[in-house]
C-alpha positions in Angstrom: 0.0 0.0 0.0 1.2 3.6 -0.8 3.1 5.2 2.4 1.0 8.2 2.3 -2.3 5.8 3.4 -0.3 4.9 6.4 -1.1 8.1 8.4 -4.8 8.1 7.0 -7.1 9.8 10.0 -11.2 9.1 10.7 -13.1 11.9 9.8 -13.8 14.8 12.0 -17.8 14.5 13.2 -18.0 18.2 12.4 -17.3 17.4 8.6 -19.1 14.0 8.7 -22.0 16.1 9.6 -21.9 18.6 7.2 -21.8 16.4 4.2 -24.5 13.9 5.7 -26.2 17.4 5.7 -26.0 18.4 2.9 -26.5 14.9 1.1 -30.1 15.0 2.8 -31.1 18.1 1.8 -29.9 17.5 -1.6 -31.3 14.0 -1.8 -34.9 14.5 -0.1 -36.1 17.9 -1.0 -34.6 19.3 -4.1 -34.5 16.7 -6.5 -38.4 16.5 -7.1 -38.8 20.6 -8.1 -35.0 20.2 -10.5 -36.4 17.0 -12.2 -39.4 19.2 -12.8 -37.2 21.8 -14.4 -35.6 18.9 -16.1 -38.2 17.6 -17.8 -39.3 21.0 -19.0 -35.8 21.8 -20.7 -36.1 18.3 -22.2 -39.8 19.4 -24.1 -38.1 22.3 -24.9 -34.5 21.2 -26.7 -36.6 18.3 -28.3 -39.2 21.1 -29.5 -36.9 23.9 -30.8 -32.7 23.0 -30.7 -33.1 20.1 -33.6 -29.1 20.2 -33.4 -29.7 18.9 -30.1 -30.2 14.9 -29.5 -30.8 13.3 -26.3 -30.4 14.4 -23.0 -27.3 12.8 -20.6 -29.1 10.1 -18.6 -29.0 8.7 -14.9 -25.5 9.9 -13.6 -24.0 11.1 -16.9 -24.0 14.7 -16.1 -21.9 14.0 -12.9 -19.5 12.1 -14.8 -19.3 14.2 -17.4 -17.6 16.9 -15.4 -14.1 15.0 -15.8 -14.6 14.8 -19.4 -11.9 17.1 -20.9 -10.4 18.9 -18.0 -9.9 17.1 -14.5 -7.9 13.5 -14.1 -8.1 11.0 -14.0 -10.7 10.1 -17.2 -14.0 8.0 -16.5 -13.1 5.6 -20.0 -13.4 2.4 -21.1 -10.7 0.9 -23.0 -10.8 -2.3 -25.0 -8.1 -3.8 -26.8 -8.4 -6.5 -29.6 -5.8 -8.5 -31.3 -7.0 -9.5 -34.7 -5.3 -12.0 -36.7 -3.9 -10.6 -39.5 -3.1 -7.2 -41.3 -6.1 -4.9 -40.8 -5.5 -1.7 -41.9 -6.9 1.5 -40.8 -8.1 2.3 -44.2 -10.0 -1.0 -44.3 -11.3 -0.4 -40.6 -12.6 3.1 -41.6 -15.7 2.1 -44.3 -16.6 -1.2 -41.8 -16.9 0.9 -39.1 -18.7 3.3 -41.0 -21.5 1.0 -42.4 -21.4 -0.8 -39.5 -21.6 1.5 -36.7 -21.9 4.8 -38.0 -24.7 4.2 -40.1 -26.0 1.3 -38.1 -30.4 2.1 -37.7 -32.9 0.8 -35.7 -36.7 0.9 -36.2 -37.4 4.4 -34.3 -39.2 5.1 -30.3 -41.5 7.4 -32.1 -44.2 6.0 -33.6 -45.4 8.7 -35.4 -42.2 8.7 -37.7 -41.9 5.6 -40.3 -38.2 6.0 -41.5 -35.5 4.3 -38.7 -33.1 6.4 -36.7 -29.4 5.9 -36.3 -28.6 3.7 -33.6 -25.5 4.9 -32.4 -25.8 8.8 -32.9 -23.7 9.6 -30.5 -20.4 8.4 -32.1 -21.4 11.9 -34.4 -22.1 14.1 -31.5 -20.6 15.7 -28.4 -21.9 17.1 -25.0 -22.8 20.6 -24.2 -24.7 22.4 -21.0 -27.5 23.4 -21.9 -29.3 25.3 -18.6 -27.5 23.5 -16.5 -28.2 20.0 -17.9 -26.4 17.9 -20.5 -27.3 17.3 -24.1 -25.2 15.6 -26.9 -25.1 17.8 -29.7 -24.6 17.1 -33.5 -21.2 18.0 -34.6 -21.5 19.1 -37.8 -17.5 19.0 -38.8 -17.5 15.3 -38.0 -14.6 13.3 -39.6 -14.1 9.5 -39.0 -10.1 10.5 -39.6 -9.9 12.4 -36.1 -11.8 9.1 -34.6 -9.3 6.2 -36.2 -5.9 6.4 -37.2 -2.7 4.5 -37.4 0.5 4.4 -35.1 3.4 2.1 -35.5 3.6 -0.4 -32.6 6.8 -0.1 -30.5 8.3 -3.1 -29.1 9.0 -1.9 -26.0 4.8 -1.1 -25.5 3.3 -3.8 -23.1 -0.8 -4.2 -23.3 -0.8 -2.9 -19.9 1.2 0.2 -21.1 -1.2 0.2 -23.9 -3.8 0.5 -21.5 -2.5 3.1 -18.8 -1.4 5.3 -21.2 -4.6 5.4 -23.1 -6.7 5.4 -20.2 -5.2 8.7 -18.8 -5.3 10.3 -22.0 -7.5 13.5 -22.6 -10.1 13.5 -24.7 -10.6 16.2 -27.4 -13.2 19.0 -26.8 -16.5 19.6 -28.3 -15.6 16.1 -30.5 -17.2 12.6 -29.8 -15.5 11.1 -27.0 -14.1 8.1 -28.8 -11.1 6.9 -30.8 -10.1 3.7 -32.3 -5.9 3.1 -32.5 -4.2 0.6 -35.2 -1.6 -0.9 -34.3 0.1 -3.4 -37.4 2.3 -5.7 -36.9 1.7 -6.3 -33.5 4.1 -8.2 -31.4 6.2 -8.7 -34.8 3.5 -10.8 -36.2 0.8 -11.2 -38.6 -1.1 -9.8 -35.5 -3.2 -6.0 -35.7 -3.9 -4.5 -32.3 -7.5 -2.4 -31.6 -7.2 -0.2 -29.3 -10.9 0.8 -28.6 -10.8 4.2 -25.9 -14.4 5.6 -25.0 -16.1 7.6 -22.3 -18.6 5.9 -19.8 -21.0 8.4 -21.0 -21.4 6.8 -24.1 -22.6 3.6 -22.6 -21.7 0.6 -20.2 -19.6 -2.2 -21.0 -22.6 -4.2 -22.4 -23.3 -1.3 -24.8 -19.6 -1.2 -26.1 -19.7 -5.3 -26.7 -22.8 -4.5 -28.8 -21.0 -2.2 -30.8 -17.8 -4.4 -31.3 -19.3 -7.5 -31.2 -23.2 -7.3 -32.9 -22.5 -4.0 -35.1 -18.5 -4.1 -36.2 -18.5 -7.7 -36.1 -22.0 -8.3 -37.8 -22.4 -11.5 -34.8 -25.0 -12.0 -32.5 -23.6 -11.5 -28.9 -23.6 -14.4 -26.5 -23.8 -13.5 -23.1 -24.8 -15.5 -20.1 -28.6 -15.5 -19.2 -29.2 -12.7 -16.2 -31.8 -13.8 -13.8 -33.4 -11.1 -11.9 -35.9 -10.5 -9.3 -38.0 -7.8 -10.6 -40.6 -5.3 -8.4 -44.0 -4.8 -9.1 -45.1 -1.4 -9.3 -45.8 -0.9 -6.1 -42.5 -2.3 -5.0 -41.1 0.5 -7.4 -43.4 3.1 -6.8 -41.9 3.2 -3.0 -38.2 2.1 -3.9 -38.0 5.3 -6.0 -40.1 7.5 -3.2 -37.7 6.1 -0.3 -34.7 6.1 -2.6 -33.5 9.9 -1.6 -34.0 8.4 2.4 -32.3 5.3 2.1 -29.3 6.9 -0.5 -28.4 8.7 2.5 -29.0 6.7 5.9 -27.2 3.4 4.8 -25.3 4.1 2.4 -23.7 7.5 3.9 -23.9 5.2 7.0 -21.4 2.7 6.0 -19.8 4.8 4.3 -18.5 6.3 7.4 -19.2 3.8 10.1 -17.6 0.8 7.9 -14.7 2.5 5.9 -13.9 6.1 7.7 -11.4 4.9 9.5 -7.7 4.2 9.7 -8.3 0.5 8.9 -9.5 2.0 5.1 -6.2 2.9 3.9 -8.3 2.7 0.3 -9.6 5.7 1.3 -7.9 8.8 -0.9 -7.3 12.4 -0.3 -7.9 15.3 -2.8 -3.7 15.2 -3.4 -3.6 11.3 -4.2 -5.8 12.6 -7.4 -3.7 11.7 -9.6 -2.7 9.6 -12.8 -4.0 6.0 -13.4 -1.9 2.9 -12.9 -3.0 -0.2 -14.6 -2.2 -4.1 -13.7 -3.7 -7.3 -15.7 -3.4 -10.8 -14.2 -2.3 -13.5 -16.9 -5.1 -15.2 -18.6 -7.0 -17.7 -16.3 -9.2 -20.9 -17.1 -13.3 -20.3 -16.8 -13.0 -24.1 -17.0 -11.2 -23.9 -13.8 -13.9 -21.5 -12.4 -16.3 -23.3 -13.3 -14.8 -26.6 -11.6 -15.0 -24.4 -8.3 -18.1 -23.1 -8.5 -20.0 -26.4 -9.3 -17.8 -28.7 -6.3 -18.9 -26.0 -3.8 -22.6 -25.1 -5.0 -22.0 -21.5 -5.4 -22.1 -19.3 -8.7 -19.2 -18.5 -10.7 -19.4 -14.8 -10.3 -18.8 -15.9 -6.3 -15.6 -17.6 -7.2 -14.4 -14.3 -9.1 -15.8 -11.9 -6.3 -13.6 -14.6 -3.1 -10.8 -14.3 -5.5 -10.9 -10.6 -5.3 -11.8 -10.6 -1.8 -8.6 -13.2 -0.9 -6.4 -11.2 -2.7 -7.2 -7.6 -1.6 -7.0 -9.2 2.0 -3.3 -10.4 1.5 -2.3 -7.4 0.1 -2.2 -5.3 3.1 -2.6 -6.0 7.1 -4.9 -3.5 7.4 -7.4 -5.1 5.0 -7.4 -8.2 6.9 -8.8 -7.1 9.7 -12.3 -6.2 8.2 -13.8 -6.1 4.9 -13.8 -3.0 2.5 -17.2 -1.3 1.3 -17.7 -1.4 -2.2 -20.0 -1.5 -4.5 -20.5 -4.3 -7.6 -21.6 -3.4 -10.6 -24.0 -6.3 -12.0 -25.4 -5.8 -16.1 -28.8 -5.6 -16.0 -31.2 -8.0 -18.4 -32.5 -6.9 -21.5 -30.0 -4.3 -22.4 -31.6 -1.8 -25.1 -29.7 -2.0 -28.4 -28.7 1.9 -28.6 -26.2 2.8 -26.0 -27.0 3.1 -22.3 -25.9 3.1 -18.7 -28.0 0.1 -18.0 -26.9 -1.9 -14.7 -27.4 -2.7 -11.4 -24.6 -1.2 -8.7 -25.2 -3.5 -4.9 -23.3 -2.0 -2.1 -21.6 -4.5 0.2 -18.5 -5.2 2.9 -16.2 -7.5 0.8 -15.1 -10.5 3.1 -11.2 -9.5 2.5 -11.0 -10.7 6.5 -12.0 -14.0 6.1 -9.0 -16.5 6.0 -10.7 -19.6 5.0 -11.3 -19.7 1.1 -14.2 -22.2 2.3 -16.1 -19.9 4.4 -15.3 -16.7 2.3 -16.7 -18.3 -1.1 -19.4 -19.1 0.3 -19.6 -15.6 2.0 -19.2 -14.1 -1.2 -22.3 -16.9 -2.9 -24.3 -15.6 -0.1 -23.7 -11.6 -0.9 -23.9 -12.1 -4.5 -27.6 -13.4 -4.3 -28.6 -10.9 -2.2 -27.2 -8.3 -5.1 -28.5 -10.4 -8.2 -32.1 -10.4 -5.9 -32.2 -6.8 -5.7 -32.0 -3.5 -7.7 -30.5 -1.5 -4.9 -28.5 2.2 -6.5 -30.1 1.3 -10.0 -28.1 3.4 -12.3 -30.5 3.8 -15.0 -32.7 6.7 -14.8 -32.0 7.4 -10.9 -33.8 10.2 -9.5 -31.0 11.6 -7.6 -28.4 12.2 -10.0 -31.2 14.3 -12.3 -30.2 17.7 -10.6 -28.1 18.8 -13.5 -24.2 20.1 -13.9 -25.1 23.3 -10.9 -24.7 20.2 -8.5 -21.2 19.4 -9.0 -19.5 22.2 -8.0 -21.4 21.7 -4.4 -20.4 17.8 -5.3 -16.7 18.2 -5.2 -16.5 21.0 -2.4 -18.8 18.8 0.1 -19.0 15.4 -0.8 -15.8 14.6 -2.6 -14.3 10.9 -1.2 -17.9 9.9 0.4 -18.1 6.8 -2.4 -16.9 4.0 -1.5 -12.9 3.0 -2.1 -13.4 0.3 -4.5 -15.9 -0.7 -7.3 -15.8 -4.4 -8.3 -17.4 -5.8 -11.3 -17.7 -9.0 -13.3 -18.4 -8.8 -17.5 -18.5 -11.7 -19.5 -18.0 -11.1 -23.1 -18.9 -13.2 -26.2 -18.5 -16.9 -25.5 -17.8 -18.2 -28.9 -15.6 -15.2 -30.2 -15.9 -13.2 -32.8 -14.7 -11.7 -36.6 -14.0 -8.1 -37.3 -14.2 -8.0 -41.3 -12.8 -11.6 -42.4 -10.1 -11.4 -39.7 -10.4 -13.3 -36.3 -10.4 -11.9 -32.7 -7.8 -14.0 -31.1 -7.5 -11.8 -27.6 -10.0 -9.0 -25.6 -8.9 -6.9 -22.9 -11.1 -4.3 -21.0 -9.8 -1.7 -18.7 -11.8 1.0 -16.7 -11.0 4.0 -15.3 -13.0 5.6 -11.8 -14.7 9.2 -11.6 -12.6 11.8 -10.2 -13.7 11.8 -6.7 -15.2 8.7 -6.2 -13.4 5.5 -5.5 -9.4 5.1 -5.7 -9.3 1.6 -7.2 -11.4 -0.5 -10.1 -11.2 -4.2 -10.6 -12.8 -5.5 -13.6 -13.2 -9.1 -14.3 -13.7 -10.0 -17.9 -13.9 -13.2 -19.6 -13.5 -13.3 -23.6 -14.7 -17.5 -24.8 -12.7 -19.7 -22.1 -10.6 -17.3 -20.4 -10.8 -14.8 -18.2 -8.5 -12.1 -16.7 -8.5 -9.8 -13.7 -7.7 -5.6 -14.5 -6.8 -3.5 -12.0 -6.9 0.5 -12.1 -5.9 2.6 -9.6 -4.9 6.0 -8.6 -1.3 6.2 -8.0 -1.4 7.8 -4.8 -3.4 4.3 -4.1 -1.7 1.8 -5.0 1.9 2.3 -6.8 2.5 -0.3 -9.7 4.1 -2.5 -8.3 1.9 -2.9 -5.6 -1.1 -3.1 -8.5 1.1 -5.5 -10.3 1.4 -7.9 -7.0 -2.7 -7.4 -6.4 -3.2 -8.8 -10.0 -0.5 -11.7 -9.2 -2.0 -12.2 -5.9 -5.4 -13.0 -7.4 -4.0 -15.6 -9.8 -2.4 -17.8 -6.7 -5.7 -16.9 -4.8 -7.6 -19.4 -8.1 -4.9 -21.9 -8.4 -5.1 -22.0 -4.1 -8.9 -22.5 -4.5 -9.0 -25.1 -7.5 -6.6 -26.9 -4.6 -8.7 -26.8 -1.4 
């Protein structure tokens, strides 16, 4: 762990008050008269700014704040190894046709002709009275978006990733780019690098793009089983939401994490750059093994191994769990780009020595998560009060998220083309909001493997203590395929 966690300090009551404070009054009383406002400015863009196109949804105009100017970014980067020489020139027309031009029958029924189902690869994000809209650009050229770069031996993936993961993105342009790399490790190899913002859609929206549009294949992802609420159940989960946003999560935000035994905790100077670690490629065979000896679910085998390892990684840790919160995909993702996902908040069991007990620990948690739609981030009422509140945001509430966001994406299970030419290897980083947590692990699985990213701030965790988390969760697998 970095030194400068060593000296961490609970927070002072005074402070803890104020921002519990002002999260109530924020939370309970203003968001119904500013989603009022909001809706109005909505009628009104969609009636007279026909430039305009659809308004940032759920927490999209919070995250959109660290856009162009503040680091670390909130992206999403993918990298694909093709097999074969694909050019950037060849990439460019697929891409187009596919993606670009990609439409979908339209929401309105009034109109016959289809609309574009990705227009937000042709537009950026403006304020518009104090809310977010994406905005046509109307000097859009697919040359700014994908180019060419000769690969240098000497450039790892995870180099790859961390440098384009703290990489700016251009203003008033689409926040997306696409990097060729020929060549690649001295092969017949091309590498992808895909960089986008989180505003432009979750992970499950970005395979749909690579996988269903660029590569014209059907994406195969595990079935999600939910437990959904009626409407009465919803009608007083969204009316209490405001309530219970701030009396259990602020409270274990606080009671649970704190404290000096939350070293994961950051300060306003440990905002810094991104460091980046990926495990070596693991067997879902092997997972699956685990998971079906012990009677739990495969996503509790990835969430102990995370839990194991972030327990050995520092003595604090083992002496009680870390909040955090999981991001789960949601069924029935729409087919344009979304936010669409549940995020569960829970202690991770990174005290709990036996890898008996903890799976299990983790296959009990994980159920109550997958049964629940607890900080739903699609549409949520309390992140609707527009671009005014993140000034407040970041002077009051900055570092009252939890330290760490784990998350489990499976990708396609059969693989994929792009063109004629093969996907041979997928890799997906992700980078946090400035402010929020100090450290992401991802798991992601592409066919039969699957591998463990780790991003962190650097006044976190340094890289090589990211690089010994990521090899820490590989002998916390192999010590569990064992036992």
């Amino acid at each position: 762990m970095s030194d400068n966690n060593s000296t961490s300090e609970p927070h002072s009551p005074y402070k803890t008050f104020v921002q519990l404070a002002v999260k109530s009054f924020f939370y309970t009383i203003l968001w119904i008269p500013v989603y009022g406002v909001r809706c109005f400015i909505v009628k009104f863009v969609g009636k007279y700014l026909k430039s305009y196109g659809k308004i940032l949804d759920h927490c999209d105009s919070t995250v959109e704040e660290d856009y162009t100017e503040l680091p670390p970014k909130n992206s999403l980067v993918f990298t694909i190894v093709v097999e074969g020489d694909l050019t950037a020139s060849q990439l460019k027309p697929l891409f187009t046709r596919n993606v670009l031009e990609a439409r979908i029958s339209s929401k309105d029924k009034t109109k016959s002709e289809d609309e574009l189902r990705y227009p937000e690869f042709k537009q950026y994000q403006i304020d518009f009275a104090g809310f977010q809209f994406w905005r046509n650009d109307p000097t859009f050229n697919i040359d700014h978006h994908i180019t060419e770069q000769t690969y240098r031996n000497n450039s790892s993936l995870r180099k790859i990733h961390q440098e384009m993961i703290n990489k700016l993105f251009a203003k008033k342009r689409s926040p997306w780019e696409i990097v060729v790399y020929r060549n690649y490790e001295n092969a017949n190899k091309t590498l992808l690098v895909y960089r986008v913002h989180h505003t432009h859609g979750d992970t499950i929206s970005q395979l749909k793009v690579l996988v269903e549009s660029l590569g014209e294949k059907e994406l195969q992802l595990p079935n999600v089983q939910y437990k959904e609420k009626n409407p009465l159940e919803k009608f007083f989960y969204y009316a209490l939401m405001p309530f219970y946003f701030v009396f259990v999560q602020v409270r274990n935000d606080y009671v649970e994490s704190g404290t000096q035994d939350s070293p994961w905790r950051f300060k306003l100077e440990q905002e810094t750059l991104l460091n980046i670690s990926i495990s070596q490629k693991l067997s879902m065979a092997d997972i699956k093994l685990v998971a079906k000896k012990n009677g739990v679910t495969t996503s509790a085998v990835i969430m102990s191994v995370i839990a194991g390892a972030v327990g050995k990684s520092d003595v604090r840790l083992k002496l009680r769990g870390i909040p955090c919160q999981y991001v789960l995909p949601k069924a029935d993702h729409p087919p344009r780009l979304a936010n669409h996902s549940y995020s569960g908040v829970m202690v991770l069991p990174s005290h709990v020595h036996s890898p008996s007990e903890r799976l299990h620990k983790c296959n009990d948690i994980f159920l109550r998560l997958k049964s629940s739609d607890l900080h739903k981030y699609d549409k949520v009422v309390v992140f609707q009060s527009g671009t005014w509140f993140n000034p407040l945001r970041l002077k009051f509430l900055r570092n009252t998220t939890f330290p760490l966001i784990i998350t489990n994406i499976a990708s396609d299970r059969e693989g994929f083309k792009i063109g004629s030419y093969p996907v041979s290897e997928f890799t997906m980083t992700c980078a946090p909001l400035f402010g929020a947590c100090g450290v992401i692990i991802t798991a992601f699985s592409y066919k039969d493997s699957i591998e463990f990213t780790i991003t962190a701030k650097e006044g976190i965790l340094t890289e090589s203590q990211n690089e010994k988390l990521a090899k820490l969760m590989e002998k916390e697998l192999h010590s569990l395929i064992k036992s």
